[in-house]
Residue, then its C-alpha position, 0 to 999 in steps of 0.5 A: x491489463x486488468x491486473x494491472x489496473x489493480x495494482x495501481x489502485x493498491x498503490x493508491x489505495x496504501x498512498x491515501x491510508x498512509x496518509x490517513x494515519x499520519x493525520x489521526x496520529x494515533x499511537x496504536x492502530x487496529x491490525x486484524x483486530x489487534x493494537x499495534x504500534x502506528x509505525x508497524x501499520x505504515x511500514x506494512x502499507x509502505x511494503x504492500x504499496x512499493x510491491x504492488x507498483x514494482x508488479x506494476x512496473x514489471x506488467x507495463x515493460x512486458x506489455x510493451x516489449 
């Protein structure tokens, strides 16, 4: 359940900076120390959230079956 728990809040968490980035509107953004177009940071972040709820998902169905 714990794993669970996490993957909602990575879920949250990738939603909130998403979001973050639209309003900065920045044309680059800080990748691990690198300049990087904004869109290929939202991208990563929409790709790291969609995973994490589709595991989230995937944990809920087991535990109910």
């Amino acid at each position: 359940m714990r794993n669970k728990n996490l993957n909602l809040f990575i879920v949250a968490f990738s939603a909130l900076t998403i979001i973050a980035n639209f309003v900065q509107n920045n044309a680059t953004s800080d990748l691990f120390g690198f300049e990087v177009n904004s869109w290929v940071v939202r991208i990563l972040w929409l790709l790291i959230g969609l995973i994490s709820y589709k595991r989230y998902k995937d944990k809920k169905e087991e535990e109910e079956n």
